[in-house]
N, C-alpha and C positions, 0 to 999 in steps of 0.2 A: 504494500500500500504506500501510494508516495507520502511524501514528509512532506510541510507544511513550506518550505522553499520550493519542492517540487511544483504544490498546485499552485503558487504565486507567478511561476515563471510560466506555467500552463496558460493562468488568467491572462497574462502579461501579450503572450503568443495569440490566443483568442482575440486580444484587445486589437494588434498588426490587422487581422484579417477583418474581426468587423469593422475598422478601418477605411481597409481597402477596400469593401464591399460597398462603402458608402459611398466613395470617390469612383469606383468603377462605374456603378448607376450615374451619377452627377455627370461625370466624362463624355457615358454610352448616351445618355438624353440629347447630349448638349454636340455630340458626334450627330444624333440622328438629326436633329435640328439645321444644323450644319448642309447636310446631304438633303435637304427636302424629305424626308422620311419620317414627319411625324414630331415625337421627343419633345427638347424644350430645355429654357433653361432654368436652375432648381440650384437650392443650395441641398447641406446636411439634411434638416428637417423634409423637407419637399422629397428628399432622396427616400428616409424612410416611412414617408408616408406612399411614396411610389411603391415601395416594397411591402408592403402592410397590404397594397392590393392586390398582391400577385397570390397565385394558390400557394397555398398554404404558407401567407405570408404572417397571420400571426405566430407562427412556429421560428419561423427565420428570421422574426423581426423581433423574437421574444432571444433567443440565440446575440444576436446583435447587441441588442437591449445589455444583455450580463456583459458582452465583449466592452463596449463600449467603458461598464464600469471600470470591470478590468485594468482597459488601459487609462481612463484616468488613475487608477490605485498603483500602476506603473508609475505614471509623468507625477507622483505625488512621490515617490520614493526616490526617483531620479532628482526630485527638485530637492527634498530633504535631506534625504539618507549619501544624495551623492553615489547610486548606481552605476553610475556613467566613471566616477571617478574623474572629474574631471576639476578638481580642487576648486582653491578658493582666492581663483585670480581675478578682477574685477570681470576680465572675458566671460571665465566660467559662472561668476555671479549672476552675469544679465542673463547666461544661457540657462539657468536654475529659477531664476525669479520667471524666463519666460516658462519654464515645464508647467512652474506652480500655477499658472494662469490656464495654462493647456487643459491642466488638469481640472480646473472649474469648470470649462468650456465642456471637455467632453462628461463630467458628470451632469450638465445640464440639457446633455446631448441625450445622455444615456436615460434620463427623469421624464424627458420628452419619447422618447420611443416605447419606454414602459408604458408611459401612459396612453399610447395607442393599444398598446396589447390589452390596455385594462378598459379599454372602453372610454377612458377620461377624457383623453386629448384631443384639440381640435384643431382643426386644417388651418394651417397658416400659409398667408402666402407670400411672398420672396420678400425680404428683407423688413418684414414683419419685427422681428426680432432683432433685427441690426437699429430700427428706427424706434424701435420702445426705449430699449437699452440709450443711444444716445439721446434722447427727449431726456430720459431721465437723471443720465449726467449732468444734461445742460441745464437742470432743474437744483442742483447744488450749487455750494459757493466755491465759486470760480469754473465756473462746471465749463465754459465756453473753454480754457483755457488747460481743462482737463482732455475731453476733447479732441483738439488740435493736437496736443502731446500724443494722444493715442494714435491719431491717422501718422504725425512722424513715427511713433514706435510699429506700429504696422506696417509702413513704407520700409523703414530701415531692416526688419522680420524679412520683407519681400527681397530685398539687397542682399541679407545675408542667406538666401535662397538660392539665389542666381550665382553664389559665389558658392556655395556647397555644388550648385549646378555645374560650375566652369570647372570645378577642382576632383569634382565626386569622392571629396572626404571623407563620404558617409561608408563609403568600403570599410573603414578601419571597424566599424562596429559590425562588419557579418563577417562570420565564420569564415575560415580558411578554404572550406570545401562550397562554397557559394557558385553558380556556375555564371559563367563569364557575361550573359545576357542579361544579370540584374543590375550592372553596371549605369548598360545603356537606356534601362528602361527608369532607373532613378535618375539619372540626369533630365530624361525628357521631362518626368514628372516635377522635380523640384525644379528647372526652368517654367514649367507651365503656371505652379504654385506663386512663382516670383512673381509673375505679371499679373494673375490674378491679385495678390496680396498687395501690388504699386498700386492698382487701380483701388479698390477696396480704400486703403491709405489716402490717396489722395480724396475720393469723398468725403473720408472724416473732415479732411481739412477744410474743405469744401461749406461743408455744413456748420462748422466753428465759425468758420469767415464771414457765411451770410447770417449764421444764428438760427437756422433753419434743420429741426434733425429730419424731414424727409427727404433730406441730402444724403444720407447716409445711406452705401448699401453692402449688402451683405456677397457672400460667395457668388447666389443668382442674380442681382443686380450687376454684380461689377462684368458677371456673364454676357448678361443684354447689353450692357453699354458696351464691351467689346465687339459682338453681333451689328450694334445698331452703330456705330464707325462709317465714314467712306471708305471700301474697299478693305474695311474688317472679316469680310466673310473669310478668309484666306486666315488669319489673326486667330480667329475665333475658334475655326478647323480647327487646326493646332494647338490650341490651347485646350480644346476638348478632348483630342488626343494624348497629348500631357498629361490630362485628370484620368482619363481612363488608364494610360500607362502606369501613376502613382499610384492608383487601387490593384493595379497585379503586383507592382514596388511594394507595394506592404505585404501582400500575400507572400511574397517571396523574404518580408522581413520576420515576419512569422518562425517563418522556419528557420531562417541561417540568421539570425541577430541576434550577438552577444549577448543574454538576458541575465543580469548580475541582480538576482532578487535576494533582497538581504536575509539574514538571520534573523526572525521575531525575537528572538531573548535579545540580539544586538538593538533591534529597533523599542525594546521595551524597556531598556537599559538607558539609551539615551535619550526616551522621551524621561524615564527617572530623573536622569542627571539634570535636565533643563527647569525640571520642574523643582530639584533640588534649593 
């Protein structure tokens, strides 16, 4: 019977594919879209409401739904416990502060697809969620100026995307026996991520500047507005090729990526000490 790191690193592996499964739908819409074939463009949400319709999508979407926690209970270890190992150099700080964020994001991801499976949830539509969220920043003190920070810290996310993308860094974290085509398929993908994430960024900014949050958009918003460009259709292909190559990029990180899930008595020890 595995030990209690075994099933963490399992959840963690879960976490990669329902991942990728989200991003493959989102890609595959936004590909069909693309080719006059239907489809569309969709963020996370929209994805697994997509999948909720498919047969027997509360089973696969209730699967997702645990993956999803999963891997925020990853990007929560990585960001605390330091998984990654990757100290505590101001680099590796911003790269920790951003998991811990990751990690709200997909737990809020994962509360939203449960609540389909339970009956709760309701259809939201694109960037639904990107414009509550910033109305209600801008609804705080200095909220306009919080905001803007976030569209640069988003732009900057999408920057250091395109340079994971140039460099394909992310090799160092999968196994030695990985075969040589996940290279090419995570570069497409975190290239694709980049320009989705400029565009995204730059709205925030956008909506700070005028004071206006249904400026703001989300994954599907930043989609359309690539779609809806001069001579974006070309852009736009690509870039939904991208999304669909980073949901097989995950599938493939699933299986071959370093998963360093801590020791519970270490993680139970140091929340001790802090509390000390």
């Amino acid at each position: 019977m595995p030990g209690t790191q075994e099933r963490l690193e399992l959840l963690a592996r879960l976490g990669y594919a329902a991942r990728g499964m989200v991003s493959l739908i989102i890609g595959g819409l936004a590909l069909l879209a693309a080719f006059g074939r239907g489809g569309g463009t969709t963020g996370s949400r929209g994805a697994l409401q997509t999948l909720m319709a498919q047969p027997l999508g509360v089973i696969l979407l209730g699967i997702v739904a645990v993956g999803l926690f999963g891997f925020a209970l990853w990007r929560l270890f990585q960001s605390v416990m330091d998984a990654d190992g990757r100290g505590t150099s101001w680099k590796a700080i911003g790269v920790r502060i951003g998991q811990a964020i990751s990690a709200a994001i997909y737990v809020s991801l994962g509360a939203f697809a449960a609540s389909l499976v339970l009956g709760l949830g309701k259809a939201q539509a694109n960037d639904d969620a990107a414009r509550d969220w910033t109305a209600w920043l801008m609804a705080q003190p200095f909220g306009y100026w919080i905001v803007g920070a976030g569209g640069i810290a988003v732009a900057g996310i999408g920057l250091a995307m395109a340079r994971k993308a140039w460099t394909a860094s992310f090799r160092r974290e999968l196994a030695g026996d990985a075969p040589s085509w996940v290279i090419p398929l995570g570069r497409l993908g975190f290239a694709a991520r980049a320009i989705v994430f400029l565009v995204i960024g730059g709205f925030l900014l956008v909506a700070a500047w005028t004071s206006n949050p249904d400026q703001a958009r989300g994954l599907g918003g930043a989609l359309a507005a690539l779609q809806a460009q001069p001579f974006g259709q070309a852009l736009f292909a690509l870039v939904a090729l991208g999304l669909a190559a980073f949901g097989a990029f995950q599938f493939a990180e699933a299986r071959y990526r370093h998963i360093g899930a801590p020791d519970p008595r270490s993680v139970a020890a140091a929340a001790k000490a802090r509390l000390a």
